[in-house]
N, C-alpha and C positions, 0 to 999 in steps of 0.2 A: 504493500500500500504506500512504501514511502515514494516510490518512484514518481507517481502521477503527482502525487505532492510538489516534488523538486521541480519537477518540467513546469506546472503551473509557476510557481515561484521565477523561476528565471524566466517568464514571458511576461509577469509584470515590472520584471528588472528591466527588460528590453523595452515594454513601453515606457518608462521609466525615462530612458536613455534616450530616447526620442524624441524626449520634449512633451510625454504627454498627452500627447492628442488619441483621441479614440475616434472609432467609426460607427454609424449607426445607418440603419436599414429607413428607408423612405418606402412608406406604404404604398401599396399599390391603388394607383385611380382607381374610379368603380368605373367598371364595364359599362360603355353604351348597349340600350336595351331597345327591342325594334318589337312595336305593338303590330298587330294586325286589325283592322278594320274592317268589314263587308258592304259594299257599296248596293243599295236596290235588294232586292227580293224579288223571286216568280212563284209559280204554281199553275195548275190546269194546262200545262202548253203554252205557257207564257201571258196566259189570259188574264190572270188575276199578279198585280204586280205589288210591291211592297216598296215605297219611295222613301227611306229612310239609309242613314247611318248605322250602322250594326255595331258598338253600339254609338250612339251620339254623339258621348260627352267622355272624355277619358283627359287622365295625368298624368304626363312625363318627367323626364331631367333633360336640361340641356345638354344636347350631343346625344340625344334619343332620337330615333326614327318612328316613323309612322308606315305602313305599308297599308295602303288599301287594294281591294278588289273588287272587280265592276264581274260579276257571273252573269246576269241579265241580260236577255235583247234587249229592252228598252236602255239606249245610253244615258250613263250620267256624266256630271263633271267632278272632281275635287280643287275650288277655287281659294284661293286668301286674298281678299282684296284690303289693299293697307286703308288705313282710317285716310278718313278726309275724302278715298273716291269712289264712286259709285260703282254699286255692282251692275255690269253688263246686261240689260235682254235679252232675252234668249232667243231673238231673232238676231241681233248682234252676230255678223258672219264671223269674227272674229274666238267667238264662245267655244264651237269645236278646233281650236287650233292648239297646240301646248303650249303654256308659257310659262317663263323661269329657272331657275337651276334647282338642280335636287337638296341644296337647303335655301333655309328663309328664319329671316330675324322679324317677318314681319312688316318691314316698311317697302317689300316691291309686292308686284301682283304677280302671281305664279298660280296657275294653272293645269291639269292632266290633258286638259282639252276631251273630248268625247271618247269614251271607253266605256266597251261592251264584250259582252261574251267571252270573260276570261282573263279582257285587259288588265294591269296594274299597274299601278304609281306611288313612286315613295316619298317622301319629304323626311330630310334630317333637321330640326331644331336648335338654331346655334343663339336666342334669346331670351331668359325666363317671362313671361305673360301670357296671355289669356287670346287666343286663337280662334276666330270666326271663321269657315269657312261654309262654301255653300256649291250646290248641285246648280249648274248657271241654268241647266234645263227645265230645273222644278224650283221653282223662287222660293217653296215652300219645305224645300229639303236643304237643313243647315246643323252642320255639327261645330264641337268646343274642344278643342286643344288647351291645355291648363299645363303651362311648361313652366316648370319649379328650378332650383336651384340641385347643381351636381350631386348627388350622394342623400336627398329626402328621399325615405322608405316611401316604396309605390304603395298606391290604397290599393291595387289591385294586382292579382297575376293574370298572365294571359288566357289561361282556363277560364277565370272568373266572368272575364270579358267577353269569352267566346260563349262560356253558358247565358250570360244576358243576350248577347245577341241572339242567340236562337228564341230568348221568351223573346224579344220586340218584332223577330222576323214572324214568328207563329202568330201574335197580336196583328200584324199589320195583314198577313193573307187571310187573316180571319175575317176581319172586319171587309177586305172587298169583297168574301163572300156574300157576307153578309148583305151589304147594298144592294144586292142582287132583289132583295126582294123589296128592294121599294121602287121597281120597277112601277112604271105609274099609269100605264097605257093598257089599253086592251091588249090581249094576246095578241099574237099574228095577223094583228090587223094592219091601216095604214099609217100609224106614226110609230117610230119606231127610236129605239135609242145608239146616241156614236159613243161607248163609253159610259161610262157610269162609277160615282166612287159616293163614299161617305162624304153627307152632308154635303150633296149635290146642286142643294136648293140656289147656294150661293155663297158670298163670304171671301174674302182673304183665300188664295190657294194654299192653303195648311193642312188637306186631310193629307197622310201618309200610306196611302193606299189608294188604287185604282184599277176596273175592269177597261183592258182594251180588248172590246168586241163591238161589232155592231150586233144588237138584243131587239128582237121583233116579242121578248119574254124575259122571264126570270131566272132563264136558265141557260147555262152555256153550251146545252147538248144540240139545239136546235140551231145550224146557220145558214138554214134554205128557209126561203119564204116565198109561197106558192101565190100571185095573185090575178086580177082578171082582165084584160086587158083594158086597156085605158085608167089602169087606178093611177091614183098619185100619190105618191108614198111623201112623209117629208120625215125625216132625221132631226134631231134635237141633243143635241152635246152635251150631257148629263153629267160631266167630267168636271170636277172643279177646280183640278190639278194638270189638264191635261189638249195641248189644242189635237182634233182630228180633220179630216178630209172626206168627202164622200165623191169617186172617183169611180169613173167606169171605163172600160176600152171599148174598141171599137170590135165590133164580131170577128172574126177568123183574124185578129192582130193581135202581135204580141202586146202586152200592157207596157204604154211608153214607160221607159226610163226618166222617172219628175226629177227634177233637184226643189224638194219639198219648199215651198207646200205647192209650189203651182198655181200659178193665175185662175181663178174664177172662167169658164167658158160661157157662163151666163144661160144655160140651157133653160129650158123648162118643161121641154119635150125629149122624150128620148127613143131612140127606131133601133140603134144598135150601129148605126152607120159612121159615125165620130165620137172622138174621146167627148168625154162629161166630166167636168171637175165642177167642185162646188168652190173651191178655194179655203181658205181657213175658215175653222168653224171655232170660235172662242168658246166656251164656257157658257153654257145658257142660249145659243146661235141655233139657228135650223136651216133646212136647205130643203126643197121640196121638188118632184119632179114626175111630170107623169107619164108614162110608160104606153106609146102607139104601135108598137109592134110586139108582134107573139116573138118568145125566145127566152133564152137563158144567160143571164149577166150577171158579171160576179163585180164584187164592189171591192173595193181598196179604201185603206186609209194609206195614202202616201208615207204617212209618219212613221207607219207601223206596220205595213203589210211585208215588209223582208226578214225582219228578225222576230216580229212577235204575232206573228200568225194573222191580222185584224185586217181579214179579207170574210166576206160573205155570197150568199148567191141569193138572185133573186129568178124567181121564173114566173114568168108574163104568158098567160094561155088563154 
């Protein structure tokens, strides 16, 4: 035992001789942490959609990442527009484009630009505060970045995060289900619905959910509608979150290529012989049109008929 004794003793002689000085270990930084996000919600074939942040509101440390994911047809955006300037319209050609670098302190505007089906976008946080961003497509889709100072304990793990997100994605397909039944028209008769969401009547675009279908019913199983020639059907935008189109081609042609929404054709008759657009339908808008020739015509929502299925048929006998 005396050995290990002696060798200690002569290594404090030797600092000793040195002058002294000792070394000490410098802790290590805490690790940056990268959350995940869920951009949108679907269900039924893309018909009932979920227009929220998965989850909303969440807390980082500077030099943390955010990664969000867009799975949806319908696109959204992840926008930060710094104080003082106005958030974009979503007619704004500008809105689908990307903008900014993969981090932000907050005072530039940076953008994903339009992402769907799979796309994702990250952002690294390099200053502590409070984070507005927003979906440029849906005015009424915005979440909160809450970015704290290096090394404050997270409130949450990313499990945590993931399991709320599932209860708000489950809430929000619910509730478009649900709107289904305030369906407000007779069955399969002549008015019909472009869309439908909670609390359709009117208001602020804030519900977080929405059916894109055209609805002759309550139900999404039916999307032929048999009627007698010369009816006139008219459409009514039931969507409070959501602009649509009521769009027809011409018989034996492919359906034009719109770059959305597409100008108004002014129709009010329709044979099958030329395209028919109604042009944007806002929120509470209708579009009416009566049907002179026997035949089978299928309807478009420009907006929606590629990635989210919001195409219907109509047949005139």
């Amino acid at each position: 035992m005396r050995l290990p004794i002696i060798l200690f003793a002569a290594s404090l002689a030797m600092t000793a001789c040195s002058g002294g000085s000792t070394s000490t270990l410098t802790p290590n930084a805490p690790q940056a942490a990268t959350f995940a996000i869920v951009t949108g919600a679907q269900d039924q074939n893309q018909a009932l959609q979920g227009l929220n942040f998965y989850p909303a509101s969440l807390s980082i440390n500077v030099g943390d990442s955010v990664s969000w994911t867009f799975p949806t047809g319908e696109p959204h955006t992840v926008a930060i527009v710094p104080a003082g300037q106005s958030v974009p319209p979503p007619n704004d050609p500008n809105v689908a484009k990307p903008s900014g670098s993969t981090t932000t302190d907050g005072t530039a505007y940076s953008s994903s630009g339009f992402q769907l089906l799979g796309g994702k976008y990250a952002l690294t946080f390099t200053k502590a505060g409070s984070y507005t961003y927003h979906c440029l497509i849906h005015p009424g889709m915005i979440g909160t970045i809450v970015v704290r100072a290096v090394g404050t304990p997270y409130p949450q793990t990313q499990g945590q995060l993931d399991a709320a997100a599932a209860v708000g994605e489950s809430a929000d397909l619910a509730s478009a289900s649900a709107s289904l039944a305030t369906f407000p028209y007779p069955v399969d008769g002549t008015h019909l619905a472009v869309g439908i969401s909670p609390a359709a009547s009117g208001g602020a675009p804030a519900a977080t959910s929405t059916v894109l279908r055209f609805l002759s019913s309550p139900s999404l199983s039916n999307q032929t509608l048999t009627v007698p020639l010369g009816t006139t059907l008219t459409w009514t935008n039931l969507s409070n979150n959501e602009p649509h189109t009521v769009s027809i081609g011409a018989n034996g042609q492919p359906f034009p290529a719109i770059n959305p929404p597409g100008a108004p054709t002014g129709n009010t008759t329709f044979d099958g012989s030329a395209f028919s657009n109604s042009g944007i339908l806002f929120p509470g808008q209708s579009y009416s049109l009566t049907f002179i020739k026997a035949g089978r015509y299928t309807i478009h929502c420009v907006f929606h008929d590629d990635t989210e299925n919001m195409i219907s048929t109509v047949v005139v006998v």
